[in-house]
Legacy VTK file of the C-alpha trace (Angstrom):
# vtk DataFile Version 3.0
C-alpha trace
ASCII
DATASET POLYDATA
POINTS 339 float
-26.335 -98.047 -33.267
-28.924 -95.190 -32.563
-31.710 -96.600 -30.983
-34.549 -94.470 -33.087
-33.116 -95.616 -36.141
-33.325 -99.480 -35.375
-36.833 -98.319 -34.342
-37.888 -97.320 -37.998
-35.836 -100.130 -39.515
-38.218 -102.489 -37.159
-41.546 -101.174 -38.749
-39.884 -101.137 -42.128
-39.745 -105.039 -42.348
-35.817 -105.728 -40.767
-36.073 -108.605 -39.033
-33.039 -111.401 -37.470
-30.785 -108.488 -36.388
-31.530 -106.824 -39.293
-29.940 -109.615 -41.490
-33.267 -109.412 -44.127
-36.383 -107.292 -44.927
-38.773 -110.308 -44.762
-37.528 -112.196 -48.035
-33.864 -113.179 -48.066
-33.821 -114.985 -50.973
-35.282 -112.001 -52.851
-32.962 -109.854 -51.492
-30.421 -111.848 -52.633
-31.242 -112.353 -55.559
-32.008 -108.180 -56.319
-28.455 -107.903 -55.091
-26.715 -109.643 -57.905
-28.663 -107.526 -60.469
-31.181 -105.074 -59.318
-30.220 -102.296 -57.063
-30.646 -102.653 -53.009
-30.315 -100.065 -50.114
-29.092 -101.558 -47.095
-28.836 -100.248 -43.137
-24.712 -101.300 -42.374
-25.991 -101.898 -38.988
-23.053 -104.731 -38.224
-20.692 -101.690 -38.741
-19.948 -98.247 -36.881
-17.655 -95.585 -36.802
-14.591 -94.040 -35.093
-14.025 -90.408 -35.507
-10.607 -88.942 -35.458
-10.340 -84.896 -34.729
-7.435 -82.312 -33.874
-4.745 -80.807 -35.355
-2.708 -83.930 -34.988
-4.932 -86.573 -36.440
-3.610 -87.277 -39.827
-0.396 -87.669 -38.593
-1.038 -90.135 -35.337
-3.326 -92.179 -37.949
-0.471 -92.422 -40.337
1.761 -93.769 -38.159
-1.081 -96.711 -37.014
-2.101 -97.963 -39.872
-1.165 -99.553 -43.685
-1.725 -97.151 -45.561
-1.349 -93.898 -46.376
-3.402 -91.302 -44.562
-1.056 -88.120 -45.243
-1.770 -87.567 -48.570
-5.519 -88.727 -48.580
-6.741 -85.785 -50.518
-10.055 -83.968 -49.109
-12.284 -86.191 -51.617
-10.700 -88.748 -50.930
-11.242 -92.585 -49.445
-9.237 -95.500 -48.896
-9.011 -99.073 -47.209
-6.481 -99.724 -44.284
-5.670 -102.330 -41.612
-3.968 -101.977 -38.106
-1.746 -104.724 -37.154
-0.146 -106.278 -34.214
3.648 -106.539 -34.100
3.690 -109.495 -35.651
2.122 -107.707 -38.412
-1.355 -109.235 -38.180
-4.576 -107.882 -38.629
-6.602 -106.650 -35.852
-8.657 -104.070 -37.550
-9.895 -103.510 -41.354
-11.040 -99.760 -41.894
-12.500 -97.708 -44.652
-10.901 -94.265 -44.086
-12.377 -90.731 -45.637
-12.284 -86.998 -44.595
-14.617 -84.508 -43.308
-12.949 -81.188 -43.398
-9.927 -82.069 -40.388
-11.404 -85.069 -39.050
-11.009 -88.456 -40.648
-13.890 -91.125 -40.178
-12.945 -94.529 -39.353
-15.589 -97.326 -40.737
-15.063 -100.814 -39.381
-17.226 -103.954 -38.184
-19.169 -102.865 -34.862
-18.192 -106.105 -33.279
-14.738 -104.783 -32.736
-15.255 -100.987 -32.353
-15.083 -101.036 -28.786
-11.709 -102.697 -28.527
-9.852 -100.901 -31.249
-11.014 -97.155 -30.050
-9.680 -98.401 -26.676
-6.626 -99.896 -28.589
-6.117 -96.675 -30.148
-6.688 -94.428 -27.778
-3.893 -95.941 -25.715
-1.530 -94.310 -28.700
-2.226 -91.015 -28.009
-0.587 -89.855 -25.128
0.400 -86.390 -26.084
-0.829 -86.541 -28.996
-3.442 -83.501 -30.249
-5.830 -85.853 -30.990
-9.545 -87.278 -29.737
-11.215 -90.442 -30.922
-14.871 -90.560 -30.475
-17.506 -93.372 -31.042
-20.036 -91.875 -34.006
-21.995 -95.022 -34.472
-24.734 -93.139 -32.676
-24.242 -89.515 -34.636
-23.618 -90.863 -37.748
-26.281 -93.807 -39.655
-24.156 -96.286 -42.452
-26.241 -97.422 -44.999
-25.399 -99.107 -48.061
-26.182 -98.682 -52.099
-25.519 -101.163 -54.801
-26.262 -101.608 -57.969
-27.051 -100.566 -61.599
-29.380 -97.366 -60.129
-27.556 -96.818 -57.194
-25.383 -93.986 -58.388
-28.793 -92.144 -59.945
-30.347 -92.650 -56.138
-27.048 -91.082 -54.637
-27.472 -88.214 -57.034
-31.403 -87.555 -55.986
-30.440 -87.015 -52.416
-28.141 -83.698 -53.590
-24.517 -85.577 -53.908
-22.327 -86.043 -56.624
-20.123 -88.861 -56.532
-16.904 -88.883 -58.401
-14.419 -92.090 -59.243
-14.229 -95.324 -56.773
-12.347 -94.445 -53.590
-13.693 -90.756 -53.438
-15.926 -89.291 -51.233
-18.343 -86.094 -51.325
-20.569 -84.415 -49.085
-24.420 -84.175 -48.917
-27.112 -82.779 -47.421
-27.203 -84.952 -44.508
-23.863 -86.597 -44.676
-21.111 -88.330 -46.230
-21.543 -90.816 -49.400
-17.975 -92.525 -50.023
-17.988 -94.547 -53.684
-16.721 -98.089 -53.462
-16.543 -98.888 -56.810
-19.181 -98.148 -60.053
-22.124 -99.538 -58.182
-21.771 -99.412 -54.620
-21.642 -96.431 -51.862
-21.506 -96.410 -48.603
-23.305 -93.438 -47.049
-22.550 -92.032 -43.418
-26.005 -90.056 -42.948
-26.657 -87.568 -39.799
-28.899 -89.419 -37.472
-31.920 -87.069 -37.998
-31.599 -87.056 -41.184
-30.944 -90.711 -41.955
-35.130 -91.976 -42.151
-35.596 -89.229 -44.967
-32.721 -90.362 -46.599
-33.403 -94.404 -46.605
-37.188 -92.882 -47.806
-35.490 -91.334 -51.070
-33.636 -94.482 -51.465
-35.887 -96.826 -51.487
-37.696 -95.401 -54.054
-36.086 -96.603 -56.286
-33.880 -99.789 -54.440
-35.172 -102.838 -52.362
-34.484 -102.991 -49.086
-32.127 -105.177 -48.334
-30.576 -106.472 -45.265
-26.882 -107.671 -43.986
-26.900 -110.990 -45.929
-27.252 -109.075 -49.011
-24.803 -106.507 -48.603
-22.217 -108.968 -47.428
-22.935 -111.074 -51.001
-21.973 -107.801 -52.759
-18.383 -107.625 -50.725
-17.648 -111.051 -51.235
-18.372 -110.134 -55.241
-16.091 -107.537 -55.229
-13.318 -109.320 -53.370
-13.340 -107.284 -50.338
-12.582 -108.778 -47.111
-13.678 -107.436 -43.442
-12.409 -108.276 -40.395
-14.260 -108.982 -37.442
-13.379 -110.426 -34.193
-13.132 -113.972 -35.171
-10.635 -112.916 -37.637
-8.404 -110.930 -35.235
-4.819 -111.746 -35.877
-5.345 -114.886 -38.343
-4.138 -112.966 -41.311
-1.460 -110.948 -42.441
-2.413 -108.756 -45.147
-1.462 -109.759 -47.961
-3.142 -113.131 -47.087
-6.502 -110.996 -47.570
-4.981 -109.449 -50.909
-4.983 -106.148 -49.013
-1.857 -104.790 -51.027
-3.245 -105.362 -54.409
-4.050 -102.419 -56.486
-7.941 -103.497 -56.593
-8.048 -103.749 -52.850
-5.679 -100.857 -51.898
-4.981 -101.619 -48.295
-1.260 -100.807 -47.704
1.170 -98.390 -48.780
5.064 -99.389 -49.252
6.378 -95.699 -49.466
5.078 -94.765 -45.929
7.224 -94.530 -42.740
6.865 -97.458 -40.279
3.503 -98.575 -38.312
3.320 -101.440 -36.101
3.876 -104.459 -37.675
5.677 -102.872 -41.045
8.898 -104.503 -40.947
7.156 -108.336 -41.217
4.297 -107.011 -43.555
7.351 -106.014 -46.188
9.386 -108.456 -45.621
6.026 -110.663 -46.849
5.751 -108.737 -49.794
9.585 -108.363 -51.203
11.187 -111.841 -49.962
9.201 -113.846 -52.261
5.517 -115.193 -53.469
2.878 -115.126 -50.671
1.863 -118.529 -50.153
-1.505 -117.767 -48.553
-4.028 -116.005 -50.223
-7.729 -114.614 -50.215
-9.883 -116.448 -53.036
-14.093 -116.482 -53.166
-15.645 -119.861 -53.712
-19.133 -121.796 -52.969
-20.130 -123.693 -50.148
-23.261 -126.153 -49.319
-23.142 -125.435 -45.490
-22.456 -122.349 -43.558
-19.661 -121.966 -41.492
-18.951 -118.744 -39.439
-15.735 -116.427 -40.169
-12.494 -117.837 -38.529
-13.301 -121.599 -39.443
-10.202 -123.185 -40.195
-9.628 -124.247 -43.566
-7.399 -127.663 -44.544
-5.858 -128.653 -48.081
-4.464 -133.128 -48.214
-1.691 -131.251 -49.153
-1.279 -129.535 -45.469
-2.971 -133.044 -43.424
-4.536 -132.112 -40.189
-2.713 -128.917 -40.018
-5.084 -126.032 -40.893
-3.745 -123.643 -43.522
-6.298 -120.976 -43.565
-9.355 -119.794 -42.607
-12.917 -118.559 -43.591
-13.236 -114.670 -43.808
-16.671 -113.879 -44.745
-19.666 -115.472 -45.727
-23.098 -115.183 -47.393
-26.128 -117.426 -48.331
-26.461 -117.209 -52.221
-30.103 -116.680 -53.374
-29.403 -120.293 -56.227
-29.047 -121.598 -52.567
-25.738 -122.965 -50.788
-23.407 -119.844 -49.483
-20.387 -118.038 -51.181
-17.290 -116.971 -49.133
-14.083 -115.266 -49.014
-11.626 -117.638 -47.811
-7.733 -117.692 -46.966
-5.660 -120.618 -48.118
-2.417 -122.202 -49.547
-1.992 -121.427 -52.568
-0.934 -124.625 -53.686
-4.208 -126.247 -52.444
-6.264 -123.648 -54.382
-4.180 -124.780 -57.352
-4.765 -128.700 -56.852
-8.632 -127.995 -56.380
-9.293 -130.143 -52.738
-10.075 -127.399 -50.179
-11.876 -128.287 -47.281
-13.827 -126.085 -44.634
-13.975 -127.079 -40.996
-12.001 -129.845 -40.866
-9.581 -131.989 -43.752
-12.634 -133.893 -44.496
-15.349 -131.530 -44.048
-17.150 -129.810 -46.846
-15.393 -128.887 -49.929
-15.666 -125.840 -51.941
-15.997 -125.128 -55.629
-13.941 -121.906 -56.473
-15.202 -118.766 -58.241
-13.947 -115.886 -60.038
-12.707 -112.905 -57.970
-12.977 -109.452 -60.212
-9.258 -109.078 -60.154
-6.358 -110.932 -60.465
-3.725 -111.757 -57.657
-1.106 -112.665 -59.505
LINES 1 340
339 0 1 2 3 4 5 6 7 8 9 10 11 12 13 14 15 16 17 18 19 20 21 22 23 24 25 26 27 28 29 30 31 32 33 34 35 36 37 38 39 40 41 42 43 44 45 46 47 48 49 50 51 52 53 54 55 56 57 58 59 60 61 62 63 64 65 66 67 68 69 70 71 72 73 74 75 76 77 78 79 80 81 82 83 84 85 86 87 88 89 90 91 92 93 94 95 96 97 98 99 100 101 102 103 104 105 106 107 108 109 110 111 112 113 114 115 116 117 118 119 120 121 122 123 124 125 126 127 128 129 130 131 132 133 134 135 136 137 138 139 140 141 142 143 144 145 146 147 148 149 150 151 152 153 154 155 156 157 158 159 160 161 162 163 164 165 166 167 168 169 170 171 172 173 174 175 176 177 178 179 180 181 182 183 184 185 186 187 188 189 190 191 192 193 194 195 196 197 198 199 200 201 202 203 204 205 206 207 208 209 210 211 212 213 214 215 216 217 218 219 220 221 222 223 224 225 226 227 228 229 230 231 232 233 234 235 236 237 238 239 240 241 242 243 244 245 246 247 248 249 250 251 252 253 254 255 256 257 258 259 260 261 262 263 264 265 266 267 268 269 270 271 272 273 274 275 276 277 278 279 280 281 282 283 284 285 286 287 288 289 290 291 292 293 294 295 296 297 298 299 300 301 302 303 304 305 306 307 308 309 310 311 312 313 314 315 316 317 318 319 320 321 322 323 324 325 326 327 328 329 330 331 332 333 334 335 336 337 338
């Protein structure tokens, strides 16, 4: 991440890797119904460029990147041949390139990962985590905010340019904005006008709200993705009308030979855990059969989560987190259905 901008974010208040702004449980709290700006500093970018990107893209990833149209945004994965997850992306355009967002923890692996696919391919892949500033938006102001720095945002899963950037909408209340470096403290100035600052732990409690997983490296290859409810309409991760990627045969034969037995729900916890913690059912004995995706305190105290697990154990009501008898969870609502 650029190393001016952590400088500003330092005198602004961000403290603990920027994880808060001095008051966490404020920040929480303003993030479940007040509107927060927050610097994605736990997340970076890959940028894809040449007359052959769409196409090598396409045939990489889950989705469809063909026929993204130029305001367009959408989620993706990469997988292994086994047709696990090694990489979670949000995808958008900028004239011929395409922007890659995923967690900065893996960044360096998967642009080397990728970059081993290109061969002859008229393509470059660049780092832009220090050209490019993410910040985060949420809430019931955040779309006026957006608006006051020149953009106009359309529908969820679009994107639009700005003076300064890129803002993609998520859904009615959040944005993710990809801001030019020199431009990025001038733009976190007109945003916090009228939005707290807020750091990581807040903006990770509004993904885990809207049901949308993230994987980092201590999720690498634990999931397939429907086990993170990546094919679902709400989350929009894979495409079944493309051509192959790696991984495609095993990620439809998940989704046509029957009911996924594994999948992605958001519950509360009384003790942290960190993503990748195995997750055990009575129904499943010592054998894990799942695994923590994400997690954030909650500002009533305690810590919500994403979480991956048997179906059948969500059903009975006895999950466990870290081991069969460790802490259980209480489930919660997601904002869609995966049935």
């Amino acid at each position: 991440m650029n190393s001016t901008w952590n400088d500003f974010l330092a005198k602004q208040g961000a403290q603990d890797n920027f994880e808060h702004f001095g008051d966490i449980k404020d920040e929480l709290a303003a993030s479940r119904s007040a509107t927060i700006v927050a610097p994605l500093a736990d997340q970076g970018l890959i940028r894809a460029t040449g007359e052959e990107a769409v196409g090598f893209l396409h045939n990489l990833l889950t989705n469809d990147i063909n026929h993204i149209p130029v305001d367009g945004a959408r989620h993706a994965g990469m997988c292994t041949a086994k047709g696990r997850l090694i990489a979670s992306f949000l995808v958008w355009r900028e004239g011929g390139d395409y922007m890659l967002q995923l967690s900065a923890d893996i960044l360096p692996a998967i642009h080397k990962k990728l970059s081993m696919y290109v061969l002859r391919s008229k393509v470059k892949l660049l780092d832009a985590s220090d050209e490019r500033v993410l910040i985060g938006v949420a809430g019931p102001q955040a779309e006026v905010l957006v608006r006051a720095l020149g953009a106009h945002p359309g529908a969820a899963m679009t994107s639009t340019a700005f003076d300064g950037g890129t803002v993609v909408r998520l859904d009615e209340q959040r944005f993710v904005l990809a801001v030019a470096a020199a431009a990025a403290e001038a733009v976190w100035n007109t945003l916090a006008t009228g939005a707290k600052p807020a750091g990581l732990a807040a903006w990770r409690l509004t993904e885990i709200a809207a049901g949308q997983p993230r994987i980092v490296a201590a999720t690498q290859e634990a999931f397939v993705p429907q086990m993170i409810n990546y094919e679902l309409p709400a989350v929009g991760g894979v495409s079944f009308q493309k051509g192959c990627y790696p991984g495609q045969e095993i990620v439809a034969r998940t989704q046509y030979l029957g009911k996924v037995k594994r999948r992605m729900y958001r519950a509360k916890l009384d003790a942290a855990f960190p993503p990748g913690t195995d997750v055990f059912t009575p129904e499943a004995g010592a054998q894990h059969c799942g695994a923590l995706v994400s997690i954030a305190p909650a500002p009533e105290g305690g810590y919500e989560c994403l979480l991956v697990v048997q179906s059948s154990g969500m059903e009975a009501g006895e999950v466990h987190v870290g081991s069969p008898d460790g802490p259980k969870v209480a489930f919660l609502p997601l904002p869609y259905s995966i049935e």
